[in-house]
Phi, psi and omega in degrees: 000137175281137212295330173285012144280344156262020164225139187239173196189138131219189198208147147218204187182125184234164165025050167085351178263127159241112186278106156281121173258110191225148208222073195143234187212126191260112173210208165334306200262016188238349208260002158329279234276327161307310162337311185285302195306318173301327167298299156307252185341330200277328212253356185246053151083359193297160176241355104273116171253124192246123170231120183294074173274026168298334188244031183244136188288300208197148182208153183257149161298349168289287191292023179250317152337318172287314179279355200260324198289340188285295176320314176300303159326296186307292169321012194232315191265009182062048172242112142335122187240174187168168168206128130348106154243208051246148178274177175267166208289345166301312181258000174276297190309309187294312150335262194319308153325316161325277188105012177242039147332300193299304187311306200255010158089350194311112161215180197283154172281177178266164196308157174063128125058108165286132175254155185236145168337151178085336148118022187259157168263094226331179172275139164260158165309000000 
């Protein structure tokens, strides 16, 4: 299976928040369509953006690249920004070495299930 067939990304948007659902593995050859979505949400009126990584394996610095380039964005546009956990213990790990827990805001979701298009719901951690 191509390794982008095992990343998933959709986003919705209720009461001025848009929640981005990401799924999979976030890296080099993944990290376009979060890019776009995120991109989207910021620049389509949202006043908060939440990115759900409850369903994400693994991520790289190119794509924690993607959230930070994102964190900026918003903030430039006067959106509030964050991300939804709990992380898997890889992308909790690559954070914290980092150091950007703080930056981005990381906070636990609320009970049940991030649904992604198609109604199925990530893997949890």
């Amino acid at each position: 299976m191509d390794r982008g067939e095992t990343f998933r990304v959709s986003a919705t948007k209720a009461d001025g928040r848009t929640t981005v659902v990401v799924a999979g593995e976030l890296d080099y050859d993944t990290g376009r369509p979060l890019r776009a979505a995120l991109q989207a949400a910021i620049t389509g009126g949202a006043h908060r953006v939440e990115v759900d990584l409850r369903g994400l394996d693994f991520c790289d610095c190119s794509g924690l690249g993607v959230l930070m380039a994102a964190r900026v964005q918003a903030r430039r546009a006067g959106c509030t920004f964050g991300v939804v956990g709990p992380l898997a213990p890889m992308v909790r790990h690559l954070f914290g070495v980092v150091g950007v827990d703080g930056a981005l805001s990381v906070r636990a979701a609320m009970p049940g299930p991030a649904v992604l298009s198609g109604g199925a719901p990530p893997r949890s951690p």
